[in-house]
Each structure stands twice: as C-alpha cells, then as structure tokens.
C-alpha positions as CSV (number, residue, x, y, z in Angstrom):
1,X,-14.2,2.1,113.1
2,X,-14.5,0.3,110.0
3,X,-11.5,-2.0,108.8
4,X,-11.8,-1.6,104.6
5,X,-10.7,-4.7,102.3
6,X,-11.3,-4.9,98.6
7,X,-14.1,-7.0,99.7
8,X,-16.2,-4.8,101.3
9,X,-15.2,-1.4,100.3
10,X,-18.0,-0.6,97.6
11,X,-20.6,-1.8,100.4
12,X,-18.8,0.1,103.1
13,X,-18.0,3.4,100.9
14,X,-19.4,3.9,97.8
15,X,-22.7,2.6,98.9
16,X,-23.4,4.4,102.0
17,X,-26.0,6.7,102.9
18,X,-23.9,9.2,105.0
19,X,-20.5,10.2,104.5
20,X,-17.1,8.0,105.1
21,X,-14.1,9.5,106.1
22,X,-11.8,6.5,104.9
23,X,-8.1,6.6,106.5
24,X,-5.7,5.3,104.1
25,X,-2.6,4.1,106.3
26,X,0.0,1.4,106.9
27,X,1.9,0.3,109.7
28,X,5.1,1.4,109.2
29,X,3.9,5.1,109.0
30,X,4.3,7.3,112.2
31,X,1.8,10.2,111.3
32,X,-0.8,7.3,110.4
33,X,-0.3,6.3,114.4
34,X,-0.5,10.1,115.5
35,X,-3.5,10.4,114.0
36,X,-5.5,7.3,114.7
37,X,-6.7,8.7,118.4
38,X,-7.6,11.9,116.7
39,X,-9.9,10.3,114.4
40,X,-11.4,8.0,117.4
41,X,-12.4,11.2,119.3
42,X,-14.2,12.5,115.7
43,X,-15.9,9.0,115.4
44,X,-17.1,9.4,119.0
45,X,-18.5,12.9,118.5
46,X,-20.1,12.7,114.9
47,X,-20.4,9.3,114.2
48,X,-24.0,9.7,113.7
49,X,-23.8,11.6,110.7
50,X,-19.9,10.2,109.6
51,X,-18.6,6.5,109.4
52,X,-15.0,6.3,109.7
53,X,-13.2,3.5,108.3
54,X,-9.7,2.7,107.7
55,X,-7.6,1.0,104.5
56,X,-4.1,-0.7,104.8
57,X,-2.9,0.8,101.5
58,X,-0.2,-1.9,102.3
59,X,-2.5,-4.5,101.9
60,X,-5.1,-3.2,99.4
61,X,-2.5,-1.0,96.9
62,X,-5.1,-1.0,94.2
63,X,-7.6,0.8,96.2
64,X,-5.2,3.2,97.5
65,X,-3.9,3.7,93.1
66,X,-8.0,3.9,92.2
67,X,-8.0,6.8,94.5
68,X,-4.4,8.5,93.8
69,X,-3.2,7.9,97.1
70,X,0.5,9.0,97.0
71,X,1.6,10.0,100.3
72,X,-0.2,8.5,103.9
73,X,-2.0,9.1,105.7
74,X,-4.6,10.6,103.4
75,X,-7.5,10.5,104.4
76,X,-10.7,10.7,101.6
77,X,-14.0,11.5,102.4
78,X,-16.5,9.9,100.2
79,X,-20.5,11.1,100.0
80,X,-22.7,9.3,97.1
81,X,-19.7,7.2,96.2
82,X,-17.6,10.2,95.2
83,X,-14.6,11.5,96.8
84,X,-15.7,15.3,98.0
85,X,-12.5,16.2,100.0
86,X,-8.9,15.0,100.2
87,X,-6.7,15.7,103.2
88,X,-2.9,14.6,103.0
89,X,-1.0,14.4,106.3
90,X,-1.7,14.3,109.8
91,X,-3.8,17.3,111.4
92,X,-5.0,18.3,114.5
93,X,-8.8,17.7,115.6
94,X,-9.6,21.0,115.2
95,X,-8.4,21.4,111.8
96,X,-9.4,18.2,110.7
97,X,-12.8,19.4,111.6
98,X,-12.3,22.2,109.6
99,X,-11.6,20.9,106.5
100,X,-14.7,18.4,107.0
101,X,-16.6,21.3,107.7
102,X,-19.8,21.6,105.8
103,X,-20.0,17.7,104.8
104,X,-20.9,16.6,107.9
C-alpha cells in the first residue's frame, strides 16, 4: 500500500496507468482503522489491476479540500487522473467491491 504526500501524489494518482483507490484517513478516526484490513485483503486480491494508497488528510488537508473530502474515511478512486467513484464511510469487502465494480 501506497503512503500519499503532496509530494508524490500527481505521480502516484493522477499519473497512473491503472486505477487508485486512494484512502483518505487520519488517526484519530475509528472507521479509518476498521477498514484498513478490509482494503489490505482487496490490495491482495486485485492489486494487479488496482493500486491502493492512503492520504493522512491530517497531514495533507489541501489534498483532502482539492477533492471535497468532508467526512473520513472516504475513499476516491481515480482512473486517468479523474475521480470516477466516491465512497464515504466504512464498508464491508463485499460491498466495497461492489461499488468498485466495473472499474476494476
């Protein structure tokens, strides 16, 4: 998994060649925790066709306002630079999946 900065988040997102499922967290948010095994277990299944990265929106807020992240975790997933689906909250694998479904 991919740890985002401002540094490298054009290289790492907006310039890849397959989709990024970018976690936008912070450590004092439980549901951030819940979900961090549950998006291991999707990086370890697809992560030849998905990267998965993660952004302290703590540490990076202007990323996290580019991207009109209001509530964590949210989690964007970028393809060609652009953001192609938005999912607010923690999920389940299996629904997680779901709303990925056809972009990877």
């Amino acid at each position: 998994m991919i740890t985002l900065t401002t540094d490298n988040f054009a290289e790492q997102v907006l310039e890849s060649d397959k989709p990024v499922l970018v976690d936008f967290w912070a450590e004092w948010c439980p549901p951030c925790r819940m979900i961090a095994p549950v998006l291991e277990q999707i990086e370890a299944e697809y992560g030849d066709r998905l990267t998965i990265a993660k952004l302290n929106s703590d540490e990076h807020p202007e990323i996290a306002a580019r991207y009109g992240v209001t509530g964590l975790p949210t989690l964007n997933l970028y393809k060609g630079g652009e953001v192609v689906r938005q999912i607010v909250g923690a999920k389940p694998k299996r629904l997680l999946l779901a709303d990925l479904e056809g972009h990877i």
